[in-house]
C-alpha positions as CSV (number, residue, x, y, z in Angstrom):
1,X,177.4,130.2,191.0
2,X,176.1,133.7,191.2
3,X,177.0,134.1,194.8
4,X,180.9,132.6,193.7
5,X,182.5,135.7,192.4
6,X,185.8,134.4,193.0
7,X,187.4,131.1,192.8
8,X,188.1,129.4,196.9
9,X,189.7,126.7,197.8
10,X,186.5,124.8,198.3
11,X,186.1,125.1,194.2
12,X,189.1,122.2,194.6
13,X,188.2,120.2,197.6
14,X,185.8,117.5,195.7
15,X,182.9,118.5,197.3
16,X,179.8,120.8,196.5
17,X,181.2,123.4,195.7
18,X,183.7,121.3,193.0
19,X,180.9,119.8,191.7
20,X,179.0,123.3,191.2
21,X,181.5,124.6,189.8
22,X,182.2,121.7,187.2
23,X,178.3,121.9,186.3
24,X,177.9,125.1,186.0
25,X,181.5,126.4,184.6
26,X,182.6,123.6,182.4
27,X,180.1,121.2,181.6
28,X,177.9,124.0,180.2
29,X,180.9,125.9,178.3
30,X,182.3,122.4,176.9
31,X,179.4,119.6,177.4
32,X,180.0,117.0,174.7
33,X,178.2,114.2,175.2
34,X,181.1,112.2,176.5
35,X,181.7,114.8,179.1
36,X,178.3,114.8,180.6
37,X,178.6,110.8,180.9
38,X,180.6,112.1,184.3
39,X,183.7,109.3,184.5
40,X,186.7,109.9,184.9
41,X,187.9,109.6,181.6
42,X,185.9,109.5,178.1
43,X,185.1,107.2,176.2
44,X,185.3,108.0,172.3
45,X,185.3,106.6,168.9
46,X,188.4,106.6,166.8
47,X,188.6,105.0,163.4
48,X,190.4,101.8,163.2
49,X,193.5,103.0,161.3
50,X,195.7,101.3,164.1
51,X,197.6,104.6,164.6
52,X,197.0,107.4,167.0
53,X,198.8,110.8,167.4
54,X,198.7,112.5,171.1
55,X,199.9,115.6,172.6
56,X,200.1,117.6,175.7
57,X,200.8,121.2,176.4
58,X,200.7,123.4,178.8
59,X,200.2,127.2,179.1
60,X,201.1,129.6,181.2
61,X,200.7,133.0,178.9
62,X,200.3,136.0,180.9
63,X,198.5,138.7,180.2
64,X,196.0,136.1,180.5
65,X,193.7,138.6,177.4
66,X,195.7,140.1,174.8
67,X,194.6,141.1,171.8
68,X,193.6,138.6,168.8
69,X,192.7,135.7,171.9
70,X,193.4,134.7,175.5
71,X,195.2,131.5,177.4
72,X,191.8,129.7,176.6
73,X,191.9,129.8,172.4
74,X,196.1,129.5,173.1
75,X,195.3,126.4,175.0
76,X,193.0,125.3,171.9
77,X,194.9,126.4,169.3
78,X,198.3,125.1,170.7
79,X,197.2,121.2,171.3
80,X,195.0,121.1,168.3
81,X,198.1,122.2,165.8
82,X,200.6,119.5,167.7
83,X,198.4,116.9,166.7
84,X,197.3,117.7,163.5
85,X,201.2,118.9,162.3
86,X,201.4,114.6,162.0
87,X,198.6,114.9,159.4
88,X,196.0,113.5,162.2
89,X,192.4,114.3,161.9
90,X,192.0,115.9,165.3
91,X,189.4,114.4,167.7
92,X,189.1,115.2,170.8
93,X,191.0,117.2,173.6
94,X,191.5,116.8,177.4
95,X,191.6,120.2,179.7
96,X,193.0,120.6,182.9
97,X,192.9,123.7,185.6
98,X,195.1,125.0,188.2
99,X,193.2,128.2,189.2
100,X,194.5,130.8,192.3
101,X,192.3,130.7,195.2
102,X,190.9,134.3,194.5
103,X,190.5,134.2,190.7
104,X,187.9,136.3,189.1
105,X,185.0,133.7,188.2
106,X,184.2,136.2,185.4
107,X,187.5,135.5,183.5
108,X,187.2,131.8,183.8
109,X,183.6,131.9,182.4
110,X,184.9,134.0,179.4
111,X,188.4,131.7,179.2
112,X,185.9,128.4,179.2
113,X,183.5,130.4,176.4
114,X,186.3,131.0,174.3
115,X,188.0,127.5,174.7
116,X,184.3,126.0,173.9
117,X,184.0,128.7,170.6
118,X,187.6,127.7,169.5
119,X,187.0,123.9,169.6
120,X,183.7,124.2,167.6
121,X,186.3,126.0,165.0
122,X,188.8,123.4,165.2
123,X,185.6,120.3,165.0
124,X,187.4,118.8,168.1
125,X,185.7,117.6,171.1
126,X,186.6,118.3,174.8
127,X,185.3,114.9,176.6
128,X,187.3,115.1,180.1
129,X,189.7,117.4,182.4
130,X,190.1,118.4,185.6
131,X,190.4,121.1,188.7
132,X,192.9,121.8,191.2
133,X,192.6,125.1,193.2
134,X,195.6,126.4,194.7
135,X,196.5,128.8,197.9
136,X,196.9,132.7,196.6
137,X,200.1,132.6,195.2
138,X,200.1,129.3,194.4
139,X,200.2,129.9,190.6
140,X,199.8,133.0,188.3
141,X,195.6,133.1,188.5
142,X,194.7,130.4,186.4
143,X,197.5,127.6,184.4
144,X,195.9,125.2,181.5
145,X,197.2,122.2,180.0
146,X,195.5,120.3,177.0
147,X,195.7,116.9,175.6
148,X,194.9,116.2,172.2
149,X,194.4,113.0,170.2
150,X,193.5,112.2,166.0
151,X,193.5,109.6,163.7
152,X,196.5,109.3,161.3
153,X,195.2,108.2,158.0
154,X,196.9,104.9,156.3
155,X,199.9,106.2,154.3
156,X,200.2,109.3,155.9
157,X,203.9,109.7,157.0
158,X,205.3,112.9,157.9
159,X,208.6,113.4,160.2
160,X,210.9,116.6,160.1
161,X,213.8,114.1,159.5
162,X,211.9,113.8,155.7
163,X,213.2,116.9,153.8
164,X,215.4,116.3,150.7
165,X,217.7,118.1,148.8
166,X,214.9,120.3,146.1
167,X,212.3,120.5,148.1
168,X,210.3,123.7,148.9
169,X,209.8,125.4,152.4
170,X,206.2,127.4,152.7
171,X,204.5,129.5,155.9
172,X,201.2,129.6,155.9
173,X,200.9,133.8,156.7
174,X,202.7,136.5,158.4
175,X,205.7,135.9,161.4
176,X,205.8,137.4,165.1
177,X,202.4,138.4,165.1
178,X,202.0,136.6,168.6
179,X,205.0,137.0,170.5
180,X,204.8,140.8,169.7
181,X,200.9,141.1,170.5
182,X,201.9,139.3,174.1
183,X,205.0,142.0,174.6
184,X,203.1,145.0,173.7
185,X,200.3,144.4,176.1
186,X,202.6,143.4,178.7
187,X,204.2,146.0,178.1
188,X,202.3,148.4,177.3
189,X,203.8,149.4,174.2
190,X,201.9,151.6,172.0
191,X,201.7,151.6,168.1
192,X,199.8,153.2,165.7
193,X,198.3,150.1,164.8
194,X,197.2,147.2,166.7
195,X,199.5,143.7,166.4
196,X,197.4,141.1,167.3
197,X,198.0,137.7,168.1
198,X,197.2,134.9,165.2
199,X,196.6,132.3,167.6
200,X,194.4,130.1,165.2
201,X,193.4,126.1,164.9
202,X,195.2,125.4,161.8
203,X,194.3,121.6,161.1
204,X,191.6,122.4,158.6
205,X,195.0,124.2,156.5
206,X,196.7,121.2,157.1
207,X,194.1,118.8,155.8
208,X,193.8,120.8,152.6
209,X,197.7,121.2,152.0
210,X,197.4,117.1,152.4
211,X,195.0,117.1,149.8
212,X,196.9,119.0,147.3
213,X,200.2,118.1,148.1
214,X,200.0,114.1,149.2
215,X,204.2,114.1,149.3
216,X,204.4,116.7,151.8
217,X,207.5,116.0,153.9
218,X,206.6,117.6,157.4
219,X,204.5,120.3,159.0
220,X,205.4,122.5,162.2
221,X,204.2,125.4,164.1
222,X,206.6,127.8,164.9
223,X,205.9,128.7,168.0
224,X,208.9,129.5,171.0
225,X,211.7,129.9,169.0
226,X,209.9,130.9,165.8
227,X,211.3,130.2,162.3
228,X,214.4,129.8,163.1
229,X,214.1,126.7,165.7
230,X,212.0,125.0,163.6
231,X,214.3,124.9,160.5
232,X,217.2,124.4,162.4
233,X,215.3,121.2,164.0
234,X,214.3,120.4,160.2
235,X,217.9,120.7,159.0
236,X,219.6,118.6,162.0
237,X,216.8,115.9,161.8
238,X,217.5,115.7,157.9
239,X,221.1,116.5,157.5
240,X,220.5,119.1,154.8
241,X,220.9,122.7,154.7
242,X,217.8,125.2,154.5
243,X,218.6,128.7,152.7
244,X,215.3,131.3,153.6
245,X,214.9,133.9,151.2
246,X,214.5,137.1,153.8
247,X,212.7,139.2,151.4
248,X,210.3,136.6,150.5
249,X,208.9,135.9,154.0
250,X,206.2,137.7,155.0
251,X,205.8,140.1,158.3
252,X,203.8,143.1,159.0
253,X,205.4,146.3,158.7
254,X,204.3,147.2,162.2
255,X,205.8,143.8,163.7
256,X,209.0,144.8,161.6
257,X,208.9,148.1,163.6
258,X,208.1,146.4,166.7
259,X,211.3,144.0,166.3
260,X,213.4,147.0,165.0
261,X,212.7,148.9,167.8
262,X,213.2,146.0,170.3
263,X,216.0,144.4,168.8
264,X,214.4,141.1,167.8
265,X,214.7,139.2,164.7
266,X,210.9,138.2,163.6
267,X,212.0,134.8,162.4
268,X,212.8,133.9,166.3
269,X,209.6,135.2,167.6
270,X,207.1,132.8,168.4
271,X,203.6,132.2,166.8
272,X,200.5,130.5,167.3
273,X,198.5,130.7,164.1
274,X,201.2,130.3,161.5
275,X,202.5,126.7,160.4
276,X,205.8,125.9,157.9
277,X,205.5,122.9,155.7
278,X,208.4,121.1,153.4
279,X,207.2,119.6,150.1
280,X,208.4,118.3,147.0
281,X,209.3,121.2,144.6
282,X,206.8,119.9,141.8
283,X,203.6,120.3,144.7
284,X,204.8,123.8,145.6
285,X,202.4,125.7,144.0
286,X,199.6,123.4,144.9
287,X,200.3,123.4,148.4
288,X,200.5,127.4,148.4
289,X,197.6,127.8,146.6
290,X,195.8,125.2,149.3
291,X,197.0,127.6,152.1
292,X,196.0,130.7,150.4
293,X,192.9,129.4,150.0
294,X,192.3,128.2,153.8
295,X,190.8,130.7,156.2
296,X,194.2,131.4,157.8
297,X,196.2,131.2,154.8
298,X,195.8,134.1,152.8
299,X,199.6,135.4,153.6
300,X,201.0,132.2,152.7
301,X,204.7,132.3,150.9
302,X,207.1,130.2,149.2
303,X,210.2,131.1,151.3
304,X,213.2,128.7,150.5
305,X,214.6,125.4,149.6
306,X,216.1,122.9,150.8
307,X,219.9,122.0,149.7
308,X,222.2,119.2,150.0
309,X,225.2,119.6,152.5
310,X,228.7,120.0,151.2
311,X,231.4,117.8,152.0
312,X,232.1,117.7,156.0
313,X,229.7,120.5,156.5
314,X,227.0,120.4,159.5
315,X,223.6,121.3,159.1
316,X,222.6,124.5,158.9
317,X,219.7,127.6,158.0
318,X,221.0,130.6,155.8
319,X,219.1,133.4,155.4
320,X,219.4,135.6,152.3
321,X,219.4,139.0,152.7
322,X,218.2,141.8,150.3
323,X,221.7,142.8,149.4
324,X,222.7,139.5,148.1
325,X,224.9,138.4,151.4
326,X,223.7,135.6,153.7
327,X,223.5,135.0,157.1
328,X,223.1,132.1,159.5
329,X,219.7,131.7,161.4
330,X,220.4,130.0,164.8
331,X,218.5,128.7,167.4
332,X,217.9,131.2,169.8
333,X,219.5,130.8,173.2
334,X,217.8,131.7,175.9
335,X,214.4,133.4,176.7
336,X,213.7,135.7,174.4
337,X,209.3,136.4,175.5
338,X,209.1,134.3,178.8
339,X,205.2,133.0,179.3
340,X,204.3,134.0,175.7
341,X,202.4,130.8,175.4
């Protein structure tokens, strides 16, 4: 591969080059044991709970490097936290590539080495994928998608059509981290300190929230759309209404500035690392204390409630303000960070 500086369309055609550049890219960044096995699909063990949970992303983030990660760890982090938001113990992953004829073989050695690093985090396994190499122009440099699949323990039943009237919404850290990280490099927006991205596997949180908190009602990463879409999806699945104390959630003062300055509301910009859960009221405490205690939880928060609807009202998120009004969080419309993910 030394000679390869680039990626060619030969990298794609199925031939020697493919085949050099699968053994010397990605079987040595990823190389489980079901990988090297060379089908075209591995073959893994999953408990016999008689439930699965999959999912599939894809990601398209440009710049490709930004502070706090890079499309490889997004591409980790992103599946890994689908799958394990259903309480599943995350397993194994699929990868595949659509590289640009032309694409620096030094970045996707470093994207594969960081994919491989944030997988060991996560205790997932990456046991197949595949290449397609595309004419210049073809794509944006390099696109990933990721497939992930876990085992969903007996009794463990969690939908984001389960909140109730009394119970308790947490985060799990600070909002916006990402979305703003991905703007200011893009950019190149200066601040006196650096935001960086939170991008983080977050299923080891989730397991211990499970732990402490066995009536948890749903999980979800709030990722395009932030807060805000996730709540409203939460309110609308469970026909209740969700009120968000604003001073209670937590956001760094230099994303705040960020936002000001930009005109963006922080609970609509999207993250990677951070996850919301619903629980019971009596496991509030437990579950925030499981959070704070988890490597990514330190900034975790009890930020609002869940409330029954009033008579012919539709489902809705309020937010409180520090002056004692409230306001209603929507769902953005739109675009707000195209290709933060």
């Amino acid at each position: 591969m030394a000679t390869d500086n680039t990626v060619l369309l030969g990298h794609g055609s199925g031939g020697q080059m493919m085949k050099r550049l699968i053994d010397e890219v990605f079987l040595e960044a990823f190389g489980s044991p079901e990988l090297l096995v060379g089908n075209d699909s591995g073959v893994a063990e999953l408990a016999p709970t008689g439930r699965i949970a999959m999912s599939t992303d894809s990601f398209v983030v440009t710049p490709r490097f930004f502070p706090g990660g890079d499309i490889g760890r997004l591409a980790v982090c992103g599946t890994v936290n689908d799958v394990a938001t259903s309480g599943a113990h995350v397993r194994y992953l699929s990868c595949g590539f659509i590289l640009e004829e032309g694409f620096p073989m030094d970045d996707l050695l470093r994207i594969c080495s960081s994919m491989a690093k944030t997988a060991e985090e996560a205790s997932v396994r990456i046991i197949t994928g595949d290449t397609k190499v595309v004419e210049r122009g073809g794509v944006d440099g390099v696109y990933i998608n990721t497939a992930g699949v876990g085992e969903v323990p007996e009794g463990v039943e969690l939908s984001g059509g389960a909140c109730r009237p009394g119970d308790v919404v947490l985060v799990s850290g600070t909002l916006g981290d990402h979305g703003i990280a991905v703007m200011s490099q893009r950019e190149g927006l200066a601040f006196s300190t650096t935001i960086e991205s939170d991008a983080a596997p977050l299923n080891h949180l989730i397991a211990a929230v499970l732990t402490a908190a066995p009536r948890t009602r749903c999980f979800r990463d709030p990722t395009r759309g932030g807060l805000a879409s996730t709540l409203n999806e939460f309110a609308a699945a469970s026909n209740v209404e969700i009120e968000v104390d604003e001073d209670a959630v937590p956001v760094l003062p230099q994303v705040q500035a960020a936002c000001e300055m930009l005109g963006y509301d922080p609970l609509q910009v999207a993250n990677e690392g951070k996850m919301v859960a619903v629980v019971p009221a009596d496991e509030a405490d437990a579950a925030l204390e499981a959070m704070r205690a988890s490597r990514y939880g330190e900034n975790a928060a009890i930020i609002g409630r869940v409330s029954e609807l009033a008579p012919a009202a539709r489902p809705r998120v309020l937010v409180r303000t520090p002056w004692g009004s409230t306001r209603i969080l929507d769902m953005l419309v739109g675009e707000q960070l195209p290709r933060i993910c």
